[in-house]
N, C-alpha and C positions, 0 to 999 in steps of 0.2 A: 385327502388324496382321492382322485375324481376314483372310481373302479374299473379296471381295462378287464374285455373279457377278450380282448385281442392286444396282445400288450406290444409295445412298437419295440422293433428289433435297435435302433438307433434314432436318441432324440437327440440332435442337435442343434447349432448355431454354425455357422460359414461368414465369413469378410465378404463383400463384395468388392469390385474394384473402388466405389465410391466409398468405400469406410462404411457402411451401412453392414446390418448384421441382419441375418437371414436364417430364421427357423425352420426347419424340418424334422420329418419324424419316418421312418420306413416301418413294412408292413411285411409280411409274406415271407415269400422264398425270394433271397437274398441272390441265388442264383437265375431267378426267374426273368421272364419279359418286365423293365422297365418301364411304369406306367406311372404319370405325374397325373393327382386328385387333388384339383380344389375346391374350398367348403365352400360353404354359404355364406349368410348376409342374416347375422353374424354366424361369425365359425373358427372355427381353429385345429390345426394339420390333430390335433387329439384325438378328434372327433370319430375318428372312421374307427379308431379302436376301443370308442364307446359303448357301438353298435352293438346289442346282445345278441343278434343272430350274426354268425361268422361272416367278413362281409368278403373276404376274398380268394376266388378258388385257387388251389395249386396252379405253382408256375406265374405267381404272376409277383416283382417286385412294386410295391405300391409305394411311393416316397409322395407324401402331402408335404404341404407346405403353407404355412400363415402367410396371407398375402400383410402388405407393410401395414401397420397400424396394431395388426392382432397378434395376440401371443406373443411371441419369443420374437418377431418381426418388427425393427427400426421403424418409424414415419417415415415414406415418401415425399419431399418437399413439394413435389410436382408429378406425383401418382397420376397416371393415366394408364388405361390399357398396355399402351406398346410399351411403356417400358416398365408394365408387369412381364410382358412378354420377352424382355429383355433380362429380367431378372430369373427367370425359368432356366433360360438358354445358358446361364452364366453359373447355374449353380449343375443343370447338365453337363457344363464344361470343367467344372471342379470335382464332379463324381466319376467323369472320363466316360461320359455316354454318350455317343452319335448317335443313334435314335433313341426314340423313344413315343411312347403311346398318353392322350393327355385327357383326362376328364376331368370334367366342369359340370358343378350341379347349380341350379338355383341361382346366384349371386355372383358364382365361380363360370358360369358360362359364359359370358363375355369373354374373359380371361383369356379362356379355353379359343373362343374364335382369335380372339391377336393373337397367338401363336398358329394357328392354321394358317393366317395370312404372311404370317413374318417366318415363318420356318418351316415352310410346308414339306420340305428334303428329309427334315430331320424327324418327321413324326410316321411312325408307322397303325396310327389309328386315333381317331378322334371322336371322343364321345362327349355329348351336353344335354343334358337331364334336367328339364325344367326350367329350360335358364332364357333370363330374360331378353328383351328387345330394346331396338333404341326407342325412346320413350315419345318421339315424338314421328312415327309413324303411324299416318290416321289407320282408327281401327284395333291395332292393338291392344289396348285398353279394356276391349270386352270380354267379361266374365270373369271379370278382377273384385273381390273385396271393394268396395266405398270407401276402405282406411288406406286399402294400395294404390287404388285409384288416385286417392288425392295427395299422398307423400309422393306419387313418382312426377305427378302435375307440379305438384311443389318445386322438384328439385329441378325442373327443366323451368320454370317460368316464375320460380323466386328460390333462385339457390341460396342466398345468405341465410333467409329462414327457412329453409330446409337442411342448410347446415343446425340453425339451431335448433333445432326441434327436434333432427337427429342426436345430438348434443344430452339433449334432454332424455330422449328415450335409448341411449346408450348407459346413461345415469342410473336410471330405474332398473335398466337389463343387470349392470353392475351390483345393485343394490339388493336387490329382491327377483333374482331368475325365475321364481317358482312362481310367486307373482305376475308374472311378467309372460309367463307362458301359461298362465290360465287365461288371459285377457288374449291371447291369440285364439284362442279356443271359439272367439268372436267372428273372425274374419274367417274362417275355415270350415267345409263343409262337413257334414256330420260322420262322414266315413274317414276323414281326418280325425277329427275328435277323437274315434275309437282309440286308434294309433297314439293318438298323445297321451290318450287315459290312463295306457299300459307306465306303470310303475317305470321297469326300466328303462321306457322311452323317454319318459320324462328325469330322470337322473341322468340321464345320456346327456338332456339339452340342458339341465342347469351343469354341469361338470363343465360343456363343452360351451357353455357363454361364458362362464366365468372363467374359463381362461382366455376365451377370445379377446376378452373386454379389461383383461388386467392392467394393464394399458391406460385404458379411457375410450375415446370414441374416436380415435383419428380414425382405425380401419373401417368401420361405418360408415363416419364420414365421405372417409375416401370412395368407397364401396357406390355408393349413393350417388355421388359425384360424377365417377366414371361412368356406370353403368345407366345413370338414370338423366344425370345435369347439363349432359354436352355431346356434341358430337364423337361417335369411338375413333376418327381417325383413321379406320379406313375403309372399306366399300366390303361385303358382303360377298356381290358378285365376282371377285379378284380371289378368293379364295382358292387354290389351286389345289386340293388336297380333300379325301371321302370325306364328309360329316355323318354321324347317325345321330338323330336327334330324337329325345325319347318325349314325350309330352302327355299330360295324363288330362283326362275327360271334365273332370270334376275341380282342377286347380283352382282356387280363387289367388294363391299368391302371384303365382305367374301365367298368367292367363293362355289356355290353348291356342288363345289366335296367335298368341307372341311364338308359341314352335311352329305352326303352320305357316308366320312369315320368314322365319328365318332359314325354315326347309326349301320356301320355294327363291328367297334370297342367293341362298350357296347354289351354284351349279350342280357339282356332282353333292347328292344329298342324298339320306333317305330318312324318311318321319316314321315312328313307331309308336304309333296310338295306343294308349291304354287306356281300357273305357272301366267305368265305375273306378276310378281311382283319382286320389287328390295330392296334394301338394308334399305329402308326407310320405308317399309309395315309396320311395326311393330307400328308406330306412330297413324297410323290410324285403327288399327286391335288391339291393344294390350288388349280391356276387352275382345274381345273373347277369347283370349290364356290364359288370367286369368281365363276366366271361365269353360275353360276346365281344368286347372289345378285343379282349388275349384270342382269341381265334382270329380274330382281324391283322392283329399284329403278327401271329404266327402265318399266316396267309402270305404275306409279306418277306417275308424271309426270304 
C-alpha cells in the first residue's frame, strides 16, 4: 500500500456516457473552490497525495484524475486532447459543477489547454506547470535532455516506433520503478537530482508509477501520441480564457522555450519564470501554484 501523507477524501470510479470508466480521487476541503489537477507522463490522480510536503492550501477542493490508459482509467480507443477535454467536462457534470478551476503539470498541460479552449465559461482559473508544446514547432526543442529530445522527434516522425519503445519503457517503469528513476537521474539537471535523492521523493514516484502503469502502457502511449505525435486539434491563439504558466530555468524534461512559446501563443497569458529551478520544482512548490490559482478563482466570483 503506496503511503498517503495527504490521504484522498474520495477515490473513485464514474460511467461515462460511452461505458468507459473514469478514476478520480479528491483532495482538500470538500467544501472548497473546485480545482481539476492532472499528472504527469507517467502519473496517476494518487500522486498529489504522495507528496510529503502538504500540497494544497485551505479552501481549495482538488479532484485528480487518471487520464484513460492510467490507474483506475478505461483505454481510449481514439484518445486525443478534445476529448480528454470532453471527459473532464462530463465527469464536472456528474459531480454538479459549473465551474471550475483546471491544472496541468508536465504531461497534463496539454490537457489542461483543450479544456481552456473547449470550455473556457466553465473554468474560473487555469494553471500549466511545465507542460509541454506541440513538438513540432521550430525551436522548441532547446534545452531538452538528448533522451527527450529524440522520444518526442520519435513520436512526431515515426510514431509506430515510438509507440514501441514507449511499449518497452512503460514495461521497465512497471517492473522495476526504482530502477527506472535512477536512470532519469541521467537526463536531469543536478538541482533535480537533489529532489529525486530525497527518500520520500522517491517512494512518492515508485508508489505513484506503479499505479499509474497497472494497466500496461496504453496511458503512455496515449500520453505520447497526443501531446508529442500529432497535431492537438486546436489553435493556441483561440484560447479565450487567463492562462498562467509557470516554467522553470533549468528544465531539461520540458524545455523553457516550450512555456515561453506557448505564453506568447495564448493571448491573454502570463509566464512565471523560475530561475535555478528544474523539472522537479513542482513537487516541492506545488501549494503555492495552487494557491495562486484559488486566488484566481476566488477573484472571479
Amino acid at each position: 500500500m503506496p503511503k498517503f501523507y495527504t490521504h484522498p477524501l474520495i477515490d473513485s470510479v464514474v460511467a461515462l456516457s460511452d461505458g468507459r470508466k473514469l478514476a478520480y480521487a479528491e483532495f482538500g476541503d470538500p467544501s472548497g473552490v473546485p480545482m481539476f489537477v492532472f499528472h504527469g507522463l507517467p502519473g496517476s490522480r494518487l500522486s498529489w497525495g504522495l507528496l510529503p510536503d502538504p500540497p494544497f492550501p485551505p479552501g481549495v477542493r482538488a479532484i485528480a484524475l487518471d487520464r484513460p490508459g492510467y490507474g483506475g482509467s478505461a483505454p481510449h480507443p481514439d484518445y486525443c486532447l478534445l476529448n480528454w477535454a470532453d471527459d473532464v467536462a462530463s465527469l464536472a457534470d456528474i459531480l454538479h459543477l459549473g465551474s471550475f478551476a483546471v491544472l496541468g503539470v508536465s504531461g497534463g498541460g496539454p490537457g489542461a489547454l483543450a479544456c481552456a479552449w473547449k470550455m473556457p465559461k466553465r473554468l474560473t482559473a487555469v494553471g500549466v506547470v511545465s507542460g509541454a508544446a506541440p513538438t513540432n514547432i521550430p525551436g522548441v526543442m532547446v534545452g531538452l535532455s538528448r533522451i527527450n529530445h529524440f522520444f518526442f522527434k520519435l513520436a512526431w516522425y515515426a510514431p509506430w516506433i515510438s509507440t514501441l519503445n514507449i511499449e518497452l519503457v512503460a514495461a521497465v517503469v512497471k517492473r522495476h520503478p526504482k530502477k527506472y528513476i535512477n536512470t532519469l537521474k541521467n537526463k536531469l539537471h543536478p538541482i533535480d537530482r537533489e529532489i529525486l535523492d530525497r527518500p520520500e521523493i522517491e517512494q512518492m514516484l515508485v508508489d505513484d508509477f506503479t499505479e499509474a502503469l497497472c494497466q500496461g502502457s496504453s496511458g503512455m502511449v496515449n500520453d505520447m501520441k497526443a501531446n508529442h505525435g500529432c497535431p492537438w486539434g486546436f489553435t493556441l491563439e483561440e484560447i479565450k480564457c487567463h492562462i498562467k504558466f509557470w516554467t522553470c530555468d533549468l528544465d531539461r524534461s520540458v524545455s523553457p522555450a516550450m512555456g515561453h512559446y506557448l505564453a506568447e501563443a495564448v493571448q491573454d497569458s502570463e509566464l512565471i519564470e523560475i530561475a535555478d529551478a528544474g523539472h522537479l520544482w513542482l513537487l516541492t512548490h506545488l501549494r503555492e501554484v495552487v494557491g495562486t490559482l484559488l486566488q484566481t478563482s476566488l477573484s472571479e466570483k
